[in-house]
PAKELO-55109 format. One record per residue (C-alpha): x, y, z. Coordinates in steps of 0.2 Angstrom, whole numbers, padded with zeros to 4 digits, always signed. Example, Ala and Ser with C-alpha at 12.3 -4.5 7.8 and 13.67 -1.06 7.14 Angstrom:
! residues 2
+0062-0022+0039/+0068-0005+0036/
***
This chain:
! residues 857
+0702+0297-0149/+0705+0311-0160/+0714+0310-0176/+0730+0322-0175/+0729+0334-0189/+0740+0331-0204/+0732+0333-0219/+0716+0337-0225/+0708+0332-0244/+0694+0342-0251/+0678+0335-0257/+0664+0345-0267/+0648+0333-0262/+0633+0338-0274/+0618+0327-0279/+0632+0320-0293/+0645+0318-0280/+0635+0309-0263/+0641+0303-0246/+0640+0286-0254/+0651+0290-0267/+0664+0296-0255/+0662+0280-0246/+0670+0271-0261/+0684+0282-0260/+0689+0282-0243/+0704+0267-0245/+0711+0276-0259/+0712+0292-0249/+0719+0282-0235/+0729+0274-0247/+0736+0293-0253/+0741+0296-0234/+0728+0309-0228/+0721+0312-0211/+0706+0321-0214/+0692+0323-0225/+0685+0340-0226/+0667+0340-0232/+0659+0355-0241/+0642+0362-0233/+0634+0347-0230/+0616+0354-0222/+0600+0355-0233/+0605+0369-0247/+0594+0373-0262/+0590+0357-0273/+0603+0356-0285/+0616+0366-0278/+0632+0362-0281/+0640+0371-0268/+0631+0370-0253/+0632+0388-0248/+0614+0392-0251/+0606+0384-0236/+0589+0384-0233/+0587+0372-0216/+0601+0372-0204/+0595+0358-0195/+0595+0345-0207/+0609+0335-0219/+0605+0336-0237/+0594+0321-0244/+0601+0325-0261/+0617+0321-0252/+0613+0304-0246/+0605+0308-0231/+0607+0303-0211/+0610+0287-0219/+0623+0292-0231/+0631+0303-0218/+0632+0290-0207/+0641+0277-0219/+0652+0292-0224/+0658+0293-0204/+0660+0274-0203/+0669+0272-0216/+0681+0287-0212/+0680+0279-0194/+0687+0261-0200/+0700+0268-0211/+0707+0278-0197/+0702+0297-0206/+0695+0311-0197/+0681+0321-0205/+0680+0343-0205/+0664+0350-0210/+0662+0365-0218/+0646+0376-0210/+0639+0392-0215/+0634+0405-0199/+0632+0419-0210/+0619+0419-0221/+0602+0405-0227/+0596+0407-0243/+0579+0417-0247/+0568+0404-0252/+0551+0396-0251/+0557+0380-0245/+0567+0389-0232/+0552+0386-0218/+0560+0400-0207/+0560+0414-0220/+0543+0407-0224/+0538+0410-0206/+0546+0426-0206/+0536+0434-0221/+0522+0425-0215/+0519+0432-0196/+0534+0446-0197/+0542+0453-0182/+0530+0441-0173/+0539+0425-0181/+0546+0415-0169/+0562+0414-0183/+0560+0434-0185/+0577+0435-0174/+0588+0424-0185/+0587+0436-0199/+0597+0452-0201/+0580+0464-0207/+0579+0483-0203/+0560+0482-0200/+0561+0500-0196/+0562+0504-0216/+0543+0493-0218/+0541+0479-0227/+0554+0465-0233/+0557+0471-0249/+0557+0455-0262/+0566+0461-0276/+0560+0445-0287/+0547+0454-0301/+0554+0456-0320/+0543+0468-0321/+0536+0482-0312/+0520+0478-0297/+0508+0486-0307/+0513+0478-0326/+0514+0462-0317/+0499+0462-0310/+0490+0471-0327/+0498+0454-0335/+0490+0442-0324/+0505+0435-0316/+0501+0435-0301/+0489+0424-0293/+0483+0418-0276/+0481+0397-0272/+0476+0388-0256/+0491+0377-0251/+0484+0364-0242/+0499+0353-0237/+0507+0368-0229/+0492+0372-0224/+0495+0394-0230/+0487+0406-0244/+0499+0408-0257/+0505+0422-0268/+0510+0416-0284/+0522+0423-0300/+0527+0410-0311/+0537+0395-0300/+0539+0410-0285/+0527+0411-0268/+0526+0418-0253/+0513+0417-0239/+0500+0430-0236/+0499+0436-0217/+0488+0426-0203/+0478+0443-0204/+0472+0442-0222/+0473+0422-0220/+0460+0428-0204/+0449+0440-0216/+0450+0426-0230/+0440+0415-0217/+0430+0429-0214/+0425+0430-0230/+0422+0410-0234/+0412+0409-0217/+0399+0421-0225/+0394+0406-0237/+0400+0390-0225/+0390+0397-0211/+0400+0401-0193/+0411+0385-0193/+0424+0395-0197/+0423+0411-0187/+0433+0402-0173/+0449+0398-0187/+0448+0415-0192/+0448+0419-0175/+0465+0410-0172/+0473+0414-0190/+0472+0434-0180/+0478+0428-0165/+0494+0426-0173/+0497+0443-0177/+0504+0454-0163/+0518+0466-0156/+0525+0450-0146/+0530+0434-0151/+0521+0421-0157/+0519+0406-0146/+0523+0391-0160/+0510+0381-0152/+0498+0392-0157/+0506+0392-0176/+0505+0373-0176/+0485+0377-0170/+0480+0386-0183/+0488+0378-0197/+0481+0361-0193/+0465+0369-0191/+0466+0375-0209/+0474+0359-0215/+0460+0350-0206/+0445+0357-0214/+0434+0348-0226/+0430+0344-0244/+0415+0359-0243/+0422+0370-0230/+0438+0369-0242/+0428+0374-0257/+0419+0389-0249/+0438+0395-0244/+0443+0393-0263/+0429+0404-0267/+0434+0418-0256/+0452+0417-0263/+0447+0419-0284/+0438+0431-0277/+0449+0443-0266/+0455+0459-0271/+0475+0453-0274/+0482+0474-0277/+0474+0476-0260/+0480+0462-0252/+0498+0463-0259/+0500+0481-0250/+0496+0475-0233/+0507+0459-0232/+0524+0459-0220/+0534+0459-0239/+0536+0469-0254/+0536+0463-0270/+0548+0475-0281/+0556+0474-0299/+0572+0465-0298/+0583+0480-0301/+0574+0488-0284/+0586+0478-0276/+0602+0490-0278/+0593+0502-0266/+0578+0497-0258/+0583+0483-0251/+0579+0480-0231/+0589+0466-0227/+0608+0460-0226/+0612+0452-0240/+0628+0440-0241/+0640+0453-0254/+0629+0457-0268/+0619+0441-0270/+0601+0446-0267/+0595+0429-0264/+0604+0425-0248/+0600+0432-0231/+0612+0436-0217/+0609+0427-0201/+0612+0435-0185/+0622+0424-0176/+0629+0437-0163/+0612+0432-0152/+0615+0419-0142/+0598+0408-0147/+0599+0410-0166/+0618+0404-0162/+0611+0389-0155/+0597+0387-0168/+0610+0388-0181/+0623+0376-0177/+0614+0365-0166/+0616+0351-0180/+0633+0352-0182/+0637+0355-0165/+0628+0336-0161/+0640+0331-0175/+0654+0337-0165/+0649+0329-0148/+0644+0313-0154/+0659+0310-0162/+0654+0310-0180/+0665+0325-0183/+0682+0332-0179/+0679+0349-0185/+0670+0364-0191/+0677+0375-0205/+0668+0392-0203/+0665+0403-0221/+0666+0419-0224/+0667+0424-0204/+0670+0441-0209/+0652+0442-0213/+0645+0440-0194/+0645+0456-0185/+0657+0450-0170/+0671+0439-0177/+0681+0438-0159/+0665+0434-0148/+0659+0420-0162/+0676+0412-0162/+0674+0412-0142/+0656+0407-0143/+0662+0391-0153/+0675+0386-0145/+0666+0386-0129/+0654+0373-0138/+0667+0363-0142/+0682+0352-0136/+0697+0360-0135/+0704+0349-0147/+0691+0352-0159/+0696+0358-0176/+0690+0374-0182/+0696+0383-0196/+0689+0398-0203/+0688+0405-0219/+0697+0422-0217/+0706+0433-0231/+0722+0441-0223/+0731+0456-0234/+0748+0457-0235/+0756+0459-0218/+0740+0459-0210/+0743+0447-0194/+0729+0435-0187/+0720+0439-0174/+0722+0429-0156/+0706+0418-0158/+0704+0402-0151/+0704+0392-0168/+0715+0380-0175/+0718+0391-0189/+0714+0396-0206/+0711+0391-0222/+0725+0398-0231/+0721+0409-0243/+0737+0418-0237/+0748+0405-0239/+0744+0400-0256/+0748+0416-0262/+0764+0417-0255/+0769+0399-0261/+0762+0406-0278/+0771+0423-0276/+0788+0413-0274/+0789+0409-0294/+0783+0427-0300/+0798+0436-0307/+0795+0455-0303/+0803+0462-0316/+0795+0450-0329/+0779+0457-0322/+0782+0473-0321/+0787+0473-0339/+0772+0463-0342/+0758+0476-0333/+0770+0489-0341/+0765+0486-0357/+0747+0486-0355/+0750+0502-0346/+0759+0508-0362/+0745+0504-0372/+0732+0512-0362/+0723+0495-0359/+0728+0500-0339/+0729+0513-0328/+0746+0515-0322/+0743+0512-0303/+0736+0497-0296/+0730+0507-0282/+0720+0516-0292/+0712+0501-0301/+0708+0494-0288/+0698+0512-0279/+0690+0513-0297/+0685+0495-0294/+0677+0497-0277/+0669+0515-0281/+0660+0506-0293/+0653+0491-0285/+0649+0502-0270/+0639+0513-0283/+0631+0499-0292/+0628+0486-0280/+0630+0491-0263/+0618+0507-0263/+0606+0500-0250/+0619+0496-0238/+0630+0511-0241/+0612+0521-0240/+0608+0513-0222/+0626+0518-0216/+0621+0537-0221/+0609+0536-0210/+0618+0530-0195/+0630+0545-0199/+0616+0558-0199/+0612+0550-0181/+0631+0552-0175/+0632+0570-0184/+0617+0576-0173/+0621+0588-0163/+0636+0588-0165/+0647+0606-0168/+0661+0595-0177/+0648+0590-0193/+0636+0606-0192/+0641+0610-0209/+0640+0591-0216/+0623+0587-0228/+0617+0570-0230/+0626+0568-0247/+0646+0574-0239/+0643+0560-0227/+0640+0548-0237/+0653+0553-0250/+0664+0551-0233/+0657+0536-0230/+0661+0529-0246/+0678+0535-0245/+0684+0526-0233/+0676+0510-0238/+0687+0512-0255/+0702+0517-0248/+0699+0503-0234/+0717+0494-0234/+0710+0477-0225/+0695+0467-0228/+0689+0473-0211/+0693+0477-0195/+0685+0469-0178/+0676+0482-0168/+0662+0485-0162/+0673+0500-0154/+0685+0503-0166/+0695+0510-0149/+0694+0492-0142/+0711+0489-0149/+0725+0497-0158/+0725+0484-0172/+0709+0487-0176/+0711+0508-0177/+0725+0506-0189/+0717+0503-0205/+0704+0517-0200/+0718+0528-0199/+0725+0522-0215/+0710+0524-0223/+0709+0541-0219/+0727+0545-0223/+0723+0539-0241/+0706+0549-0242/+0715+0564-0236/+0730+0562-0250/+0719+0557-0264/+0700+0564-0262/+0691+0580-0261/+0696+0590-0246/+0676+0591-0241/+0674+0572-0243/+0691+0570-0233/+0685+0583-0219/+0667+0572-0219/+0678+0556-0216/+0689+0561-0203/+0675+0566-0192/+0666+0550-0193/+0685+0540-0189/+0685+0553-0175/+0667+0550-0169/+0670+0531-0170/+0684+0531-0161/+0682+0537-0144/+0664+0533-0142/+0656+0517-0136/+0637+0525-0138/+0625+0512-0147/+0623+0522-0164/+0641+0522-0165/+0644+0505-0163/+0630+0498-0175/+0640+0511-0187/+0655+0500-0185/+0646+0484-0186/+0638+0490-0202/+0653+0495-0209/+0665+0481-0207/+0650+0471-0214/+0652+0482-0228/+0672+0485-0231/+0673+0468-0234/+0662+0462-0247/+0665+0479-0255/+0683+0473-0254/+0678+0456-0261/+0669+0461-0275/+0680+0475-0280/+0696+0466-0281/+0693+0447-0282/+0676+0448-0292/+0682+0465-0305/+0700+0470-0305/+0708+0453-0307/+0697+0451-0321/+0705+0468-0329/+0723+0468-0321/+0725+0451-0332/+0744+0455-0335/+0749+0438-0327/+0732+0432-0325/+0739+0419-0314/+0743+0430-0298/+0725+0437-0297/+0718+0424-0281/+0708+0427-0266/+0719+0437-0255/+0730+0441-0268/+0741+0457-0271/+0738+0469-0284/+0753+0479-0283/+0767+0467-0277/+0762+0448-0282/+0778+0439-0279/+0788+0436-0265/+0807+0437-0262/+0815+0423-0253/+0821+0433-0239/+0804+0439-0237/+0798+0420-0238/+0808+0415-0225/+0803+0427-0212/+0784+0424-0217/+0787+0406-0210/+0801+0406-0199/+0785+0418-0189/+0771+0405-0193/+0783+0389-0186/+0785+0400-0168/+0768+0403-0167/+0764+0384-0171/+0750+0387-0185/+0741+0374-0189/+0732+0385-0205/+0727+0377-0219/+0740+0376-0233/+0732+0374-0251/+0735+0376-0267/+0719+0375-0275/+0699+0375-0268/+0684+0377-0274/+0687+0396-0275/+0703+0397-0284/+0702+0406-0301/+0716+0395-0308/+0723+0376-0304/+0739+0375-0299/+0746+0371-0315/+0735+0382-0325/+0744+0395-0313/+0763+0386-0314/+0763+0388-0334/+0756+0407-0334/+0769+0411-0318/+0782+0406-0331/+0778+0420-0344/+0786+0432-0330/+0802+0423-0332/+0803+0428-0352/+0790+0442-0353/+0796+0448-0369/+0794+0434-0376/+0776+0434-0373/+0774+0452-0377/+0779+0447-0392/+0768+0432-0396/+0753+0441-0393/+0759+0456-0406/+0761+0443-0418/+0744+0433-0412/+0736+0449-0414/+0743+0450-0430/+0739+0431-0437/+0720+0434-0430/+0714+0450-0436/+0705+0443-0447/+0694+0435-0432/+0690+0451-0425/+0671+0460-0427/+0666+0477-0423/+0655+0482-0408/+0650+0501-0406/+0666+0504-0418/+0679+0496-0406/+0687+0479-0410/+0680+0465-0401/+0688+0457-0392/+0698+0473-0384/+0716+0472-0380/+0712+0465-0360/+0701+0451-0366/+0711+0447-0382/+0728+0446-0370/+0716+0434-0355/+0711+0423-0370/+0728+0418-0376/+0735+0417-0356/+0720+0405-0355/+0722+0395-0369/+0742+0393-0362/+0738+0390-0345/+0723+0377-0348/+0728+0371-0366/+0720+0358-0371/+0705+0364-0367/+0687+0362-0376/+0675+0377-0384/+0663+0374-0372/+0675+0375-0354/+0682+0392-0363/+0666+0399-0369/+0661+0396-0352/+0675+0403-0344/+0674+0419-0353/+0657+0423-0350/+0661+0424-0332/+0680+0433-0335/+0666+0448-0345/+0652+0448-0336/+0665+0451-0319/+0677+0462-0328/+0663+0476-0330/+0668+0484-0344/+0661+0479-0357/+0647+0466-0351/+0638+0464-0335/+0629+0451-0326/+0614+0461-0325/+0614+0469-0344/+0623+0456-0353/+0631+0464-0371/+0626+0450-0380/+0633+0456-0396/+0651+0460-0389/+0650+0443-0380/+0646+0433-0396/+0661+0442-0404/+0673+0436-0392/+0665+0419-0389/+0666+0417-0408/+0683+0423-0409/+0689+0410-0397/+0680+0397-0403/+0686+0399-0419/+0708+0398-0412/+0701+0384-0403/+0694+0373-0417/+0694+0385-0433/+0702+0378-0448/+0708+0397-0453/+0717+0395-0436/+0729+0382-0437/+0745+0392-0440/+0738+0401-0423/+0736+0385-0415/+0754+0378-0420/+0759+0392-0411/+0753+0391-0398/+0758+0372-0396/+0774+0376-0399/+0772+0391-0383/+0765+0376-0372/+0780+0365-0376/+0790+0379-0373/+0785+0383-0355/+0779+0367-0350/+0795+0360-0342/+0798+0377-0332/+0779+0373-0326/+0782+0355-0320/+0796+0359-0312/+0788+0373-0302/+0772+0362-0301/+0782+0350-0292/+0791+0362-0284/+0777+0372-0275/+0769+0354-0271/+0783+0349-0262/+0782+0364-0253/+0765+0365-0248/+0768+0347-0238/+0782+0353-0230/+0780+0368-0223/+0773+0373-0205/+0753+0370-0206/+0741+0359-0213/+0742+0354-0232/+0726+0356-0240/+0721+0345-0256/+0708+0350-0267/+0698+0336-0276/+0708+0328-0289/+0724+0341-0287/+0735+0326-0284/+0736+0324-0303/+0740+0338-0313/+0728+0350-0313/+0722+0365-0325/+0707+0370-0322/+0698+0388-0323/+0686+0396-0310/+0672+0386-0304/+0662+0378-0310/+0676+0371-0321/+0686+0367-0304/+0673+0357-0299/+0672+0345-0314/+0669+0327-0309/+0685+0317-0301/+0693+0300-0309/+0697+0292-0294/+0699+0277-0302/+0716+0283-0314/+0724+0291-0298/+0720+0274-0288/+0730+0265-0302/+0744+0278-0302/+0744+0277-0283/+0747+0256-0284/+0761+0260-0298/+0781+0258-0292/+0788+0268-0306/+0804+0279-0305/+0799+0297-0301/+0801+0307-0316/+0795+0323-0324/+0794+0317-0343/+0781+0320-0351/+0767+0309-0344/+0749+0320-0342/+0741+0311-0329/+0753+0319-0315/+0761+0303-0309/+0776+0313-0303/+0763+0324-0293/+0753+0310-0286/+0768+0299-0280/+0777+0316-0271/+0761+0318-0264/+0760+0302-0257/+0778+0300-0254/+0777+0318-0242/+0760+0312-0233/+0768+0296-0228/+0784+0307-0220/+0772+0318-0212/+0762+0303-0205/+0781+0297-0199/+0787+0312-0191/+0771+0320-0186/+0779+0330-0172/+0792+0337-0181/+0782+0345-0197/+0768+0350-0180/+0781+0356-0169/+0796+0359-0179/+0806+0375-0181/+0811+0385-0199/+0825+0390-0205/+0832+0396-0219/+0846+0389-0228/+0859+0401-0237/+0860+0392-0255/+0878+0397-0262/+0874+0407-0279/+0853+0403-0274/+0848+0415-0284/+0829+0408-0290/+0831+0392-0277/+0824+0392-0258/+0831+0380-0248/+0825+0376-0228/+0827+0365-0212/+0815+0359-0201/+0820+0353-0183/+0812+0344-0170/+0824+0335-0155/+0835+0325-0166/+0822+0324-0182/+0828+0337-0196/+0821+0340-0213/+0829+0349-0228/+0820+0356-0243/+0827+0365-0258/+0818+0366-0272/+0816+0380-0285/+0807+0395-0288/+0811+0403-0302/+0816+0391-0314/+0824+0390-0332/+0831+0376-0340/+0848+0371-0328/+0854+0366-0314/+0860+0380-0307/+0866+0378-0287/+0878+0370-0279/+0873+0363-0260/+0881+0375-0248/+0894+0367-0236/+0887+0370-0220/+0874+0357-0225/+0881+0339-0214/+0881+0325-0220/+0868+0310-0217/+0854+0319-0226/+0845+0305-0239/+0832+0311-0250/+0815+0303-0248/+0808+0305-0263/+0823+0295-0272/+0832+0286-0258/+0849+0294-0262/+0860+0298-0252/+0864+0320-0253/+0879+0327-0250/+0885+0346-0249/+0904+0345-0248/+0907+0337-0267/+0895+0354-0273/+0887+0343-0286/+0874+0352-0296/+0856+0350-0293/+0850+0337-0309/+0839+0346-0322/+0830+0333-0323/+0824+0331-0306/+0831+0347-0296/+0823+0344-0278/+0829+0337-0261/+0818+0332-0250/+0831+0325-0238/+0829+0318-0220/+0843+0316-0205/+0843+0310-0187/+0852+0314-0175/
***
């Protein structure tokens, strides 16, 4: 029988983190009151991945994970403590690698490779372009670096660079044989024979794959020899030109490349899921998982990836039970509303940010991203930042894709009398102005027409383009939106699919990957799905968001931290309190500024660090304080290399890194830095009860709300972490099962383990596990606190089961509320068993200001 979906409780798994290390924690999660574990990618991924999301064989679980065997005690012991298990699986994309046998078959045999369909390749442009030298062919070759072996286990002729290979053809393995049978007599003439058999304009039969390798593989010590001899001595510039693959210098990869590419990242390949085979191939294994029993449910990343969202979620849940759990990973913007797919919802990226949003104070960050403005650090729009952001990454790392959409958009401009007067160049300048004006991460075609919803942000696009672009460029967009629109034609639809598998990582990388490493004015607003412009949320607006999501009976994922979150929770809770006194922080950074000037060094006659990176640096240190050289060096490495201003991943400034990497190290541990340091403790003390109360606050409202509370690994205690890999740091289970078997009072004093977090936790997951239907089916209503300013207070109904929340938001030091009197009486608070009542308007104790209060009847 199915486990009812309550709670779910993230874990990393890695070769430091195995099934059978999971195994051991199952009672305490049990223990901690969850109902599900969810599992990251658990399929075979590169060795030593730490993620999971670079798979390489779909059909098998990890060995570095523990294996069938590990998996297996993973489900019984999940099983036997009553817990459900989600897997996370990846449709979207396999990593390009040699120990991916699929692409190995694919470069080997091309378009005749049985796996030639699973991968998204425009074989019209040639060659797969392999954008893997650090050097040009020629130089490369002129060095010696590349080489040609006999690998006799895998029975194929390798080309070699360094630890890189890839297989020659069956016709040069064929001419190979040729070559050695000259010498080992006709022996070999029929392997040749059958090496060339392979190549053809059909598909290759497999048996006749497995054939000719075993023949290869089978042949003997002297045969073996005469073919090692006809290897040293072929002619590798000549065979390198008349493989099914390319191999280009690195930076070709920007604009030659031939094949999708998962965002930017060269390395992993898009899979074309959209055919129904290579669906089957690819989730065969988890779909056994999921009739066998094993599994409960299937978390889908980065769905915005595949090329038809709405038929995929359809396709799935056909495959499954319909009380299968599937969750997809799925970045909504603002007021963007869910499509009506047959999922049980998502993972919440959405809600955490309006949680988050709840304990920014707009004018404290306005005042805050006003001063930047006022020093020039910023431009004064975030919509502009974030267009600036986009039009670069489309420029810089996007060109082959946005190049192959210019194509399409000659095709759809032939012949047409609407774009007789567009060139090549106005079309794609059209193109790329919609794809930064884009308001959404995508929209769900293939016909844009097919829907109203999805024509909207087209539209919107346009509207931008027209108001802010050259009037040519704007002319060039809105006949493209116009000849989209209406027309269901082939061209036109692979022009959609092409560009909604565009706008979103162009989306992605612009905003979550760039700008929220520049628009650092509150750092801690800058998360997956956040909002540039308008980063907190009202109550009233609050209130709406899930008095809607309760009616529609989401089940969405609610967390408040994953493995893609830039900040913990608390790291977050401490900088959210900034905007509450924002000139007091303006002001601590003019006098830090002041105290470290001595720290600074000049790079290319500017002060490093600059202004943005300077401000980030002491917002880390506050948010994750204590914190060690080596986790902030690390940190800030990313922060630059993502910003893209001063540093990039691809052309590292190493000397403006090493200033800013010695100018932190020297506030963290510095002896000329101690004054620094005592101010900043005294910062940290300052803010720090502000942050626990809003700490405790948006937990107690992540496991109360309608949907499915989400905890990331180790979150139950305090967390402040930074941006993986820091959020991904091994887990002591062992304190927070020692926390978990303590009966102390709840309190918010001053103990750093986050007992008060832990026991709320628990405290909510066992209510939850006690009144299931009414936090699954109960309504949301708002509750109208008497002078509430900075509180948020809600019921939650279900037949006579009722829930009432208050908590608050926005946070400073008192009490400040009185119970309103239309709250009856009966109401007992579950986290400290005392009894509330609203008609004696007591104040709400500093010290512990939260009801979490229960009645019946």
């Amino acid at each position: 029988m199915a486990v009812p979906l309550r709670a779910t409780y993230r874990l990393q798994f890695h070769k430091g983190f195995t099934f059978f290390d999971a195994v051991s924690q199952v009672p305490y999660l049990s223990r901690l009151g969850i109902s599900h574990v969810y599992a990251s990618p658990i399929l075979m991924a590169r060795p030593g991945s730490t993620h999971g999301y670079d798979g390489i064989d779909p059909s098998r679980i990890n060995p570095e994970l523990g294996g069938e065997d590990g998996f297996s005690a993973l489900v019984s012991a999940c099983r036997a403590a009553g817990l459900g298990l989600i897997i996370d699986i990846v449709p979207n994309h396999l990593a390009v690698d040699s120990l991916n046998p699929l692409w190995m078959e694919v470069l080997e045999l091309g378009r005749a490779a049985p796996a030639a369909s699973v991968f998204d390749i425009d074989w019209a442009k040639g060659p797969i372009v392999l954008p893997t030298l650090g050097k040009t062919l020629n130089d490369a070759m002129g060095a010696g670096e590349i080489a040609l072996r006999v690998d006799w286990e895998s029975a194929r002729i390798l080309v070699t660079y360094f630890d890189n290979f890839w297989p020659l053809r069956a016709e040069s393995v064929s001419a190979i044989l040729q070559m050695a049978s000259e010498k080992a007599g006709p022996s070999l003439d029929g392997l040749a024979n059958a090496w060339q058999a392979l190549e053809g304009p059909s598909q290759t039969l497999p048996d006749e794959i497995l054939r000719a390798r075993r023949g290869l593989r089978g042949l003997g010590v002297e045969a073996r020899r005469h073919v090692e001899d006809a290897v040293a001595r072929e002619d590798i510039g000549h065979l390198l030109h008349r493989q099914h693959w390319l191999l280009t210098h690195w930076r070709a990869e920007s604009d030659r490349l031939t094949y999708r590419r998962f965002f930017n990242i060269t390395g992993l390949i898009g899979v074309r899921v959209e055919d129904h085979a290579v669906f089957e191939r690819i989730h065969a294994r988890p779909l056994a998982m999921v009739r066998a029993g094993e599994v409960d449910g299937l978390r889908i990343d980065h769905i915005d990836g595949l090329a038809d969202p709405t038929a995929y979620c359809g396709q799935l849940r056909r495959a499954v039970k319909p009380d299968t759990i599937l969750l997809i990973e799925k970045i909504l913007g603002r007021e963007e509303p869910l499509r009506n797919w047959p999922i049980t919802g998502t993972t919440g990226y959405e809600r955490l940010n309006d949680i988050n949003g709840l304990f920014v104070d707009p004018d404290g960050w306005r005042a805050l991203d006003g001063y930047l403005v006022s020093r020039g650090a910023l431009a004064a729009e975030p919509e502009a930042r974030l267009a600036a952001a986009k039009a670069f990454v489309l420029r810089t790392s996007f060109v082959a894709e946005v190049n192959k959409l210019g194509e399409l958009a000659l095709r759809l401009a032939k012949d047409d009398p609407r774009a007789a007067d567009f060139g090549p160049s106005t079309l794609r300048d059209g193109i790329v102005a919609l794809l930064i004006r884009f308001p959404v991460y995508r929209s769900y075609g293939p016909d844009t027409g097919s829907d109203p919803a999805d024509h909207a942000p087209w539209e919107a696009a346009l509207g931008l383009v027209t108001e802010h672009d050259n009037p040519w460029v704007a002319q060039a967009a809105r006949f493209l939106v116009a000849r989209v629109a209406k027309t269901t034609d082939t061209i036109a639809e692979e022009f959609v699919r092409r560009f909604q598998q565009l706008s979103g990582p162009a989306m992605a990388k612009g905003l979550e990957d760039t700008e929220f490493y520049r628009s650092v004015a509150l750092s801690s607003v800058n998360e997956v799905g956040g909002d540039l412009a308008q980063p907190w949320r009202s109550a009233e607006e609050f209130h709406a968001i899930f008095t809607a999501r309760a009616a529609e009976g989401r089940q969405d994922l609610i967390p408040l931290a994953t493995h893609d979150t830039k900040r913990g929770p608390e790291t977050r809770a401490r900088i959210n309190a900034l905007s509450l006194w924002p000139q007091e922080w303006i002001e601590a950074f003019e006098s830090w500024h002041e105290i470290n000037a001595p720290l600074f060094k000049t790079v290319a006659g500017e002060a490093a660090p600059d202004p943005i990176d300077e401000w980030l640096i002491y917002q880390t240190l506050l948010g994750a304080w204590p914190i060690s050289v080596e986790r902030l060096s690390e940190y800030l490495t990313k922060a630059m290399r993502e910003a893209k201003r001063r540093s990039f991943w691809e052309n590292p400034n190493e000397e403006y890194e090493a200033a800013v990497q010695g100018f932190a190290k020297a506030l963290v541990q510095g002896k000329t830095s101690e004054a620094f340091r005592a101010q900043l403790d005294r910062a940290v003390v300052a803010v720090e009860p502000t942050a626990r109360v809003h700490a405790i606050a948006q937990t107690i409202l992540q496991l109360t709300l309608p949907g499915t509370p989400d905890i990331y690994q180790g979150t139950e205690f305090w967390d402040r972490s930074l941006v993986d890999p820091d959020n991904r740091r091994p887990v002591d289970y062992a304190a927070r099962a020692a926390v978990l078997a303590e009966a102390s009072p709840l309190s918010l004093a001053s103990r750093n383990d986050g007992f008060a977090k832990l026991t709320v936790t628990h405290r909510l997951l066992a209510l939850r596990a006690s009144e299931l239907a009414l936090f699954q089916h109960g309504d949301y209503r708002a509750v109208a606190l008497a002078g509430g300013a900075g509180w948020l207070g809600f019921t939650r109904s279900h037949g006579d089961r009722h829930l009432l929340v208050v908590v608050p938001t926005r946070w400073s030091g008192d009490g400040g509320l009185s119970l309103p009197p239309e709250v009856e009486t009966g109401w007992r608070d579950v986290l400290t068993g005392v009894e509330v009542a609203a008609a004696d308007g007591r104040k709400r104790d500093a010290s512990w200001p939260f009801i979490v209060a229960t009645r019946v009847g």
